[in-house]
N, C-alpha and C positions, 0 to 999 in steps of 0.2 A: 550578557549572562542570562537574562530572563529567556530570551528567544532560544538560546542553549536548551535550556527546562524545558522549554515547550514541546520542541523538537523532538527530544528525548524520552517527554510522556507520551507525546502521538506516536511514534516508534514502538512506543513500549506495547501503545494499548490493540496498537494496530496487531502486533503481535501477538497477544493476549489474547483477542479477535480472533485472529485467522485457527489458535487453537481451539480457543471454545464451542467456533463452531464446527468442526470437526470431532470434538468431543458430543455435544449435543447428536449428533447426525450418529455417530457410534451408540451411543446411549439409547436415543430413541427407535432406529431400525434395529439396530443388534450385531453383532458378529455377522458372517457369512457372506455368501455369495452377492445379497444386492448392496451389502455395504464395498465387497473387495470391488461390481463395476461402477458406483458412483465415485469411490476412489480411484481407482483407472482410467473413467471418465473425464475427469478434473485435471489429471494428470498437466496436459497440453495446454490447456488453458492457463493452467498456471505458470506454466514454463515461459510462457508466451508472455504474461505481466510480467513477473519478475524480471526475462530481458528487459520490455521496453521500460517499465519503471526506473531498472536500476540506469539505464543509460539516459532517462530523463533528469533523476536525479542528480546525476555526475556533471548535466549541464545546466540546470533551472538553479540548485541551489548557488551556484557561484554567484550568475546573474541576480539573482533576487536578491542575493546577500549584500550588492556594495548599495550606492546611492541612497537617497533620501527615502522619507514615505510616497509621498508624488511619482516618484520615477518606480519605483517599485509598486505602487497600485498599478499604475499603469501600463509596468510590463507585464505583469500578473494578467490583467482581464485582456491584453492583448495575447496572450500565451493558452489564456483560456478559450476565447470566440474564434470562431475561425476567420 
């Protein structure tokens, strides 16, 4: 249940995140033209994370989810290092 929570705050705040700062960047350049090409810009790149993310996630979180601590440190920095 705790790991539930956890997930669910990083979720939340990562979201929270990707808002604010695009609010900020609105805020602080302003309406127009260099905000609509850093928004345009950004476009692809994010399209690009969010594929590989969301397909990372559909298979790390299973893996990571059964087994012990051990097995799961260990698949983690093996998942991490090349």
């Amino acid at each position: 249940m705790r790991r539930t929570l956890v997930l669910g705050v990083l979720s939340g705040s990562s979201v929270l995140m990707q808002f604010a700062m695009q609010w900020y960047v609105l805020i602080t350049i302003g309406p127009g033209v260099d905000t609509d090409a850093l928004f345009a810009g950004m476009t692809i790149p994010q399209l690009i994370l969010a594929v590989v993310s969301t397909s990372l996630f559909h298979v790390l979180v299973p893996i990571l989810s059964i087994g012990d601590d051990e097995a799961r440190r260990s698949n983690a920095w093996s998942f991490l290092l090349p």
